[in-house]
Structure formats: C-alpha cells, structure tokens
N, C-alpha and C positions, 0 to 999 in steps of 0.2 A: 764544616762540622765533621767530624772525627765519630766514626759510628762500627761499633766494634764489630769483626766477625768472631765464627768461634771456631775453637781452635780443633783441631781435628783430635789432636790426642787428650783433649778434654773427660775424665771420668765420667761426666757429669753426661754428657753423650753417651758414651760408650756402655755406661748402662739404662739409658734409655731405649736404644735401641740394639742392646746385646742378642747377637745370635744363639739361639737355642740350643744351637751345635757347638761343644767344648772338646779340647785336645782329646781328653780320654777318649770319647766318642767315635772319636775321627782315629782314634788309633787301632781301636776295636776291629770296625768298619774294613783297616786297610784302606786300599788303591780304590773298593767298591766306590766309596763315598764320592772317589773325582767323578765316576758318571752318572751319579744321583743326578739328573737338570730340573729339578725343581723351583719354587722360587726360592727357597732358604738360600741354595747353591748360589744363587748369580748375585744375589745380597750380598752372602759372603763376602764375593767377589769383590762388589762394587763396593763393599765396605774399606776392605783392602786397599783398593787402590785411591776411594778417597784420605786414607791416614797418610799414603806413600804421595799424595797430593797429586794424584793423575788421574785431574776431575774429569776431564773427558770420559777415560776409559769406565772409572764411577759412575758419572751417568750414564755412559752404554749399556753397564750388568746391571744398575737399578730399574732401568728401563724393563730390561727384559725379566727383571724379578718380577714387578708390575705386570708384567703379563700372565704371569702364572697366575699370580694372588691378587688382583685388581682391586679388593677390597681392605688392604693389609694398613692397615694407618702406618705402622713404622717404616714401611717401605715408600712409602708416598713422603712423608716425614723425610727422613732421610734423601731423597731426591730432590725436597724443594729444598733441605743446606745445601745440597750439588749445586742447583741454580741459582743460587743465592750467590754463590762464589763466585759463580760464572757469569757474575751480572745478570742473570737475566731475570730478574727479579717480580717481573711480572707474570711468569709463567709461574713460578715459585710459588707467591700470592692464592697463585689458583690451584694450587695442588692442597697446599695450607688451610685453604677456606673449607674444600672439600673433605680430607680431614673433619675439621670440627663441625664440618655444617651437614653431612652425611653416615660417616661412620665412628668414631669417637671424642661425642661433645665433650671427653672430659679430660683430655688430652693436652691441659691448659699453656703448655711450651711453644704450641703454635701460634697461640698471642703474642708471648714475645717476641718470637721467630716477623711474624707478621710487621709488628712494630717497626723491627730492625729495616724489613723492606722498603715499606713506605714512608722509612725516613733517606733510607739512598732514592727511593722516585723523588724525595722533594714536595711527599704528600704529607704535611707534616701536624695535619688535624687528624689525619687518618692513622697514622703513627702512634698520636696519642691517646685514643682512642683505641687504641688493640693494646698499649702498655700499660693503660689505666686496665683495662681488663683482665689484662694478666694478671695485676696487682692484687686486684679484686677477689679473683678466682682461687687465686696460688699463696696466699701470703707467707702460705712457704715452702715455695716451689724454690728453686736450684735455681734459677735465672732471675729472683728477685731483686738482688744487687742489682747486676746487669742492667733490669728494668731501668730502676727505681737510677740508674745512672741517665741514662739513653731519655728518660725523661726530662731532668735535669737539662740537659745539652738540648733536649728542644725546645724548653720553657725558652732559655735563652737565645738561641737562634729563631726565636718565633719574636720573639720583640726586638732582634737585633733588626729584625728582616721584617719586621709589624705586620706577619703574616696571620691574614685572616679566613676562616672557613671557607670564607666563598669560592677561593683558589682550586682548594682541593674539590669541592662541590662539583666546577666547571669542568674539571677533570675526567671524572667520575659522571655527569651529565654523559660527557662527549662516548665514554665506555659502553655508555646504553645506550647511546644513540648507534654506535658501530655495530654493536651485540644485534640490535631490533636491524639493523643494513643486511647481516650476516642470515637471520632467521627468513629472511623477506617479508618482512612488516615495513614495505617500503613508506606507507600513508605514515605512520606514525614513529619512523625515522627521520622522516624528512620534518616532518613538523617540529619534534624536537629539536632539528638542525638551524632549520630558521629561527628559532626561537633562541639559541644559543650566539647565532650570528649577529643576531640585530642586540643583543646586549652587549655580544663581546666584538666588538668589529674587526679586529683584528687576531683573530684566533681562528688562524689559516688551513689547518685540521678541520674543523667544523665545516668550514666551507670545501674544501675537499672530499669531505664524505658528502655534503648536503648533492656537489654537483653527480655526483655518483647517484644515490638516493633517486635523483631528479632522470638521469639518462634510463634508469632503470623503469623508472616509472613511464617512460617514452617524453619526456619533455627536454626530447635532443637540444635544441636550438637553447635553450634556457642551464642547459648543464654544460654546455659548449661558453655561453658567456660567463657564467659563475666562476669560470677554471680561467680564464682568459684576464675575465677581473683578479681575477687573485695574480696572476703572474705579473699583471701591471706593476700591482702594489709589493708584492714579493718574489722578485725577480730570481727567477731560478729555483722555485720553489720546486722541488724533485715532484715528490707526489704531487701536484699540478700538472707537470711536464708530463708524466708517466700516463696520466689521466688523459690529459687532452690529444695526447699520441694516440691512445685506443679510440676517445670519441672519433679522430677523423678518419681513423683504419674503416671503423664499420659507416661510415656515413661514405668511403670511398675517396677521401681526399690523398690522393697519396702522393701527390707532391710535400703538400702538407707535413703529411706521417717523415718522407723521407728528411724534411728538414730537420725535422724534432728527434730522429732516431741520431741524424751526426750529432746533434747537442749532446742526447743520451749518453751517444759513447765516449763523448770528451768527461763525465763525470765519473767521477772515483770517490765514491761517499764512503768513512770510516762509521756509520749505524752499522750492524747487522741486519736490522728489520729493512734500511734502505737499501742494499748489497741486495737484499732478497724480492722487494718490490720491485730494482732496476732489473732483475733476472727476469722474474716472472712477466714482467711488459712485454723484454724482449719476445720472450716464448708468444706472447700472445699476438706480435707481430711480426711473427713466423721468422725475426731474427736469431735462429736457432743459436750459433758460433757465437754470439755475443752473450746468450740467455747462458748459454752451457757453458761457459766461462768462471760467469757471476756464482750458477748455482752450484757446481762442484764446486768453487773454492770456498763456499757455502758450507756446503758438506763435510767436506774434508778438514774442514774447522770446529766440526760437533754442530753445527746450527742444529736445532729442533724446531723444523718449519710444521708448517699445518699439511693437509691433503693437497693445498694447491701447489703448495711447495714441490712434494714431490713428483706430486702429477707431472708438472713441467720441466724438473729436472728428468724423469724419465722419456717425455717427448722430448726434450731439447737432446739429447743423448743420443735417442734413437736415429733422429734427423740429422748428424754429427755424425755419424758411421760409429758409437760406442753403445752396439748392442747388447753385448755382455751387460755391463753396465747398468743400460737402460731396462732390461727384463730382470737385474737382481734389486730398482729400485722400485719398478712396477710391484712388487711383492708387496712392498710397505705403502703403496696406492692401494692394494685391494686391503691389506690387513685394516687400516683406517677408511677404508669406503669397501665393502663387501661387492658393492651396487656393480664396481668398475670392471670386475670380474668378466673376460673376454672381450671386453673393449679395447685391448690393447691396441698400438697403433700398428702390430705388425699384423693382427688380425683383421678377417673380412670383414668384421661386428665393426669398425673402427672407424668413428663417422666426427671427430676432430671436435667434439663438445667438450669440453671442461666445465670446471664449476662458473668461472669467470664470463666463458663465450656463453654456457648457458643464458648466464641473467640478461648477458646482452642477445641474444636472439630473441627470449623472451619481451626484452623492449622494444626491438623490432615489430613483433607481433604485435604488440601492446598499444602502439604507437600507428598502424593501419589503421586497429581498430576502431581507431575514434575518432572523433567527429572531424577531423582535419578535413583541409577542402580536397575536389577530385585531382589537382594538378599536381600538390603536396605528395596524395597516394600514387601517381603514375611517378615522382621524380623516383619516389623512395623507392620501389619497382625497378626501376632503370639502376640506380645505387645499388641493390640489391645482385642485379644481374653483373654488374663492373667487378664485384667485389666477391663473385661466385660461390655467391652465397643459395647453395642450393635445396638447404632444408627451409629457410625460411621462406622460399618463394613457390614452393610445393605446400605448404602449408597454407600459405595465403593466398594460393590457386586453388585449393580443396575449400577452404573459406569460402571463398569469392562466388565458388560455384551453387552453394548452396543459399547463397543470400540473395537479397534483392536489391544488387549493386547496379551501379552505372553500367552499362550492355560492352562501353570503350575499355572501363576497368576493367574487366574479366578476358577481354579478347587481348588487352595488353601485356594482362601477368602469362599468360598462354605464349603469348610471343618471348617474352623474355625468358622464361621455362627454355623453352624451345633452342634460346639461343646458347643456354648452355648445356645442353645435349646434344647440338648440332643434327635438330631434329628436325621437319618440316612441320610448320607452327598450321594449324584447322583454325586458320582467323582469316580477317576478310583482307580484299586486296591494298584498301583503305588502311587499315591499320598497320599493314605493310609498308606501304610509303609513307607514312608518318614516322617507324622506325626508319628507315631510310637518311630521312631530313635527321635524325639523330646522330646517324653514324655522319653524316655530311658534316654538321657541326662539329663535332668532338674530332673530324679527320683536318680539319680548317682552321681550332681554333688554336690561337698561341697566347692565348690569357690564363689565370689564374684559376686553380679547378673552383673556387668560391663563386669566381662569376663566370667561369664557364655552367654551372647549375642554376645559376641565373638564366642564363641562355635556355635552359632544359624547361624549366617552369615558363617561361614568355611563349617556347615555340608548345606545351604542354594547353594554356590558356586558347593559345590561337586557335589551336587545333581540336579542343572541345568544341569552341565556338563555331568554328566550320565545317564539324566534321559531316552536320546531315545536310549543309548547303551544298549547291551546284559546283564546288569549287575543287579544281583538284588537286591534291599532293604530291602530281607524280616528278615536278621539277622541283628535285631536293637540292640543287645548289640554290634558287630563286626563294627556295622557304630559309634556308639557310640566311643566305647575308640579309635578307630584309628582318630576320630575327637577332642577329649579331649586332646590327645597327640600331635597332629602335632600342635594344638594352645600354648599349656604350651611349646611347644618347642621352639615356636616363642615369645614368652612373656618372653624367659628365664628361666625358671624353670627348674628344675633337675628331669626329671622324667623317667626309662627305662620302654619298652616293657613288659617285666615282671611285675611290678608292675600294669599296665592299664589292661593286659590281665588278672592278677590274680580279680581286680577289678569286670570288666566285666565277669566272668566265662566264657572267650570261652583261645583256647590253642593260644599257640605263632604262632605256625605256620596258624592256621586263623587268626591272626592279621596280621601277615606278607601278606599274600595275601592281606586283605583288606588295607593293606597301598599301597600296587603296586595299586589298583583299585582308592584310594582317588589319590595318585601321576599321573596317567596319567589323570587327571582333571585338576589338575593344572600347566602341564607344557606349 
C-alpha cells in the first residue's frame, strides 16, 4: 500500500508551523539575530534544513529547539514529520500523542499525521482510528482529502489482507507490557506476558520480554529456559541470543557467554533498534571493541537511542581509548538522566551500574532473598565471587549479618567477600577447607561450566550435611573426585573409581572411604 508522505514545500505546512521571525525582522536585527540561540533560532534552523531535505541535520536543531521550549506543540510537530521521514515512526507517534494529549488537544493535523504512522507500522485499526478522527474533528482541516484518501486505501488493504482488530490490539498489549518491564512493575508485566504467550504462541517478542520480566523477578533458571525455548523454535532469534548471552554472563557461565558472543559477531542485522541492542549487549559483556563499533555507527547515522543507549556508547568509547568522545557523549547521559552526574567511568564515584546491570543486580538480590534452598544460596555466592561481582556480595554479606540465616551462609559470603579483596576471610577453619575442595574442583574439572555447577551444588549438599559431624574436609582432592564421580554417575556418564582416583592422586581405597562419608549425607 502506497501511503503518502508530505511534502516539504507544501504551503499547507509552512503555515502551520511558520516562524515568527520574517525577512524584514531579520534584516532590522542584522548579524545580531545569527547569535539569538533560542528555540525559535534552532527551528529556524531545523526548518531549513528539513525543506533542503537534510533530515538528519533537521532533527538535530529541532531537537535542540525542544530544549529551549519543551512545551512548544509546533516544535514537537514538526520533529515527529522529521521522524516520520526517517522511518522511525514510533518515536514520531509519541511525540504526536503528546501533542494532543498534553499541550494542544486541538491541534487536530496530528490525527492525520498519526494515521499516516500507524499505517507504515502495519497497525492498520489503529490508523483508522486516528483518520476517522481527524475527519471528525477537522472537517475542514487542510489534510481532509489526504485523510479521507489514506482511509480509502486501508478500507481496501484491510479486506485484501482480512485484517482484524485483534492484530493491532496484540501489538499494543505487547507495548504495555514492555512500558510496565521499563517502570519495574515486573509482577504485572510478566503477567501480562504470560497471558499474551499462551494465546499467541508464537509471538517471539512477548516471550523475550516475558524471559526478561522473569530474570528480573529472580526466576533465573525459568528465564534461562523461556530464551532457550524460543531459540529452539526460532532459530537465531537476535533478541533471544542477546538475552541468553547476559543471563549466562551474571549466572557466570562464560564458556557459555564466549560461544554466544562469536555467534553475535557473525551478525550484521539491517533494524536500527537491532544494530542498537546487538551494541548495547556487547557493552554489557564488557565487549567494548565490538559495542563501540555497532554504537558509533549508530550515531553517526542520526540513531535517537534512549539513556541506555548512550550510557554505553560513552563507556564502550571510554574503554576503546576515545575519551574525547566518550566525556562529549556523557553530557547527553547526564542531560537525560541528571542522577548520572559524577559517575562517570573516569571518576572515583564510578562503580560500573547501568540502567541494565542495575535491574540485573537487583535480581540478584531479589533472588537470595527468597526461599530457595541453603545450597542454591552458597552456589549463587560462589557465581557471584567468579564473576566479581562485588556490590552484590557486600550487600548480601550486610544482609546476612543481620538476619537469622544458616551460621555456614554468613561465614561463606565472608569468605567469598574476602576472596576478592584478597583479604584474610574471620571464618572458621571448616569453612576454609570447604572452599578448598571448590578451587580443587573447578582446578580438575574439564566439563561443561553447566555441570561443572552441578559439581558445586552436590559437593554444597555434602557439605551442609557434614559439616557439624566428625568428618574432615581437609583432603580436598578425596572430596573432590568422590563429588565428580557421584554427579557423572547421575548425568549418565561411564566413569569408574579408578579413573577419578587416578585423576585426583589419592588411592582407591581413600576414595572408597570418602564415598561411604559423601553416602551417608545423602541418604
């Protein structure tokens, strides 16, 4: 369908949102008037160069007219045609709604404007619905024809294409459901998400926000499968990919992350919005070179990203050796987030949270907190320590201390504390050689980090069970392969006593005893 735009040198425009400022004016004035920087000025400007057709640099000076006058409907107006042109129509949308749904409801061209949008998204109930209104409102408004065309053309592409309400609805669900993701109203994002999945099964977005929704809430293990199922069934699905890469970054899988990052960089996706997520991943798995690639060419293209956008193109930059750069994009990090003011990454204040790592240390938290069993909270501890993560484990050392936890949990996050400060841990000797048997493990094993965390929770279980018996820890190859072995045994694998014993250098017969000592823990 053929869906008109308008035309720049259109009258019908031009005195909508004619400048105040006329030749005579300006000749009065002289030279004064070029250092007026006001908003009318950058209007001007960006008027100019939308007629000469160089939308970019047009939405540059509307932008910054919008900053002067943030209230100005014609100037908002005028910037969502700029994004309109420029595809990005979504953004447009919302510039347009605000407009008439904040400063002038009567402003009735934004209807049409609107229409025109949501007939290039493909929403095409939503379309007719803002050009019935326009119709409505304007009967004789300047864009009537126009409408009363554009309508036309989607009466018939709606029964060519026997497109029904529900479509655009699902849409529009999924918008509230990402908007309520964004606020952190995770309980009632997620619900929404589920509820959108199980009607539309295959509406791959939904489930990609839901597994988001779910990590954030702490139900790793369950946002880890949601992303996994959807790759099954939609193979290469970018946002899945980008997703499941961060789940395993903070869970510490990083053979994992490294597989998923070479996929990453084999992708070359022509979205804008996907150019800018494949960036923003990177950044968040400290693949700076690859992030600061994606996001300058980003940039350099007019993107109009969010805060996180630039947040990460100004760390990825930084981390890149293009300081310059990175402190003239931090400016447009603080002017949209006031909050970020001295946190830069070159300052002392600079403790590497984003918006992004936020919500994920928050699930972190979130995710201790609750009722999970005691061996689940020491894996996630241990993860935590791998992955040097060291606000969240000062946090839930100060927790811990103050609660009425297991006596083993509090002296373990102390240890783990500890080890990355390379400080001397004030925990018992006990819990020391239990650490031990960890590093023995992880220095032994050549499996897969999935069931290598297997291995962490079995010798985790053991070690609760034995820990106030007469039994000691202090032969950490003996705890080691008798814990390597009873999990490969349980996974299936073919592995004898001989072979772990010969592994670990202790004899058969101290593996035997130390498997009667792991067996009477777990019967």
């Amino acid at each position: 369908m053929e869906i008109k735009t308008l035309d720049p040198n259109s009258t019908k425009q031009d005195e909508r949102i004619q400048s105040p400022y006329n030749d005579s004016k300006k000749n009065q004035y002289g030279e004064i008037v070029e250092f007026v920087r006001d908003g009318e000025h950058f209007f001007n400007k960006g008027l100019k160069y939308y007629r000469q057709r160089d939308l970019n640099k047009a939405k540059k000076y509307l932008h910054r007219a919008i900053h002067f006058n943030p209230k100005k409907a014609e100037y908002l107006c005028q910037l969502a045609i700029v994004l309109s042109e420029l595809e990005e129509y979504k953004k447009a949308n919302a510039l347009l709604l605000d407009v008439v749904e904040k400063l002038d409801p009567n402003m009735y061209e934004c209807y049409s404007f609107l229409a025109n949008n949501y007939a290039h998204l493909g929403l095409f109930q939503e379309a007719k619905k803002y050009a019935n209104m326009y119709l409505t409102l304007a009967p004789d408004g300047e864009f009537y024809e126009d409408t009363e065309e554009l309508l036309d053309l989607l009466s018939i592409e709606m029964n060519e294409l026997d497109i029904h309400s529900e479509e655009d609805e699902l849409i529009i669900r999924q918008e509230t459901a990402r908007e309520l993701l964004e606020q952190g109203k995770l309980e009632e994002a997620s619900d929404m998400l589920q509820k959108i999945v199980k009607e539309y099964p295959e509406f791959w977005s939904a489930y990609n926000n839901l597994s988001l929704a779910q990590f954030y809430l702490g139900n790793v293990q369950k946002a880890v499968k949601i992303t996994q199922d959807v790759l099954k069934r939609s193979k290469g699905n970018l946002h899945a990919l980008c997703n499941l890469a961060v789940f395993y970054y903070y869970l510490g899988r990083e053979k994992d992350v490294a597989d998923l990052v070479e996929q990453l960089k084999a992708v070359h996706p022509i979205d804008m919005d996907h150019r800018s997520k494949l960036g923003v991943t990177f950044a968040l798995l400290g693949q700076y070179e690859s992030a600061y690639t994606w996001l300058r060419w980003l940039y350099k293209h007019g993107y109009e990203g969010d805060g996180a956008f630039y947040y990460w193109l100004s760390i990825s930059a930084f981390y890149t050796n293009h300081e310059n750069f990175a402190k003239e994009i931090w400016q447009k990090v603080v002017k949209l987030n006031p909050d970020k003011q001295g946190t830069e990454p070159w300052s002392k204040n600079y403790n590497y949270i984003g918006q992004h790592e936020l919500k994920m240390y928050e699930a972190i938290i979130y995710t201790f907190k609750s009722d999970m069993c005691i061996e689940k909270k020491l894996l996630l501890l241990l993860l935590l320590m791998k992955t040097g993560n060291m606000t969240a484990l000062e946090e839930i050392n100060e927790y811990l201390q103050n609660e009425d936890e297991n006596p083993i949990l509090k002296e373990f996050a102390k240890l783990m504390l500890c080890k990355l400060t390379n400080e001397k841990a004030p925990v018992s000797e006990r819990v020391i050689d239990a650490g031990h048997v960890i590093d023995t493990i992880s220095e032994f094993s050549t499996w897969p980090e999935v069931l290598e965390q297997k291995f962490y929770l079995f010798w985790f279980r053991v070690m609760v069970g034995a820990f106030d018996e007469p039994i000691s820890f202090k032969n950490h190859h003996a705890w080691a392969a008798v814990i390597e072995f009873g999990c490969l045994l349980a996974e299936g694998h073919k592995v004898t006593k001989k072979q772990l014993a010969d592994k670990y250098g202790i004899s058969t017969s101290t593996f035997d005893k130390y498997i009667d000592y792991a067996s009477e823990q777990l019967i």
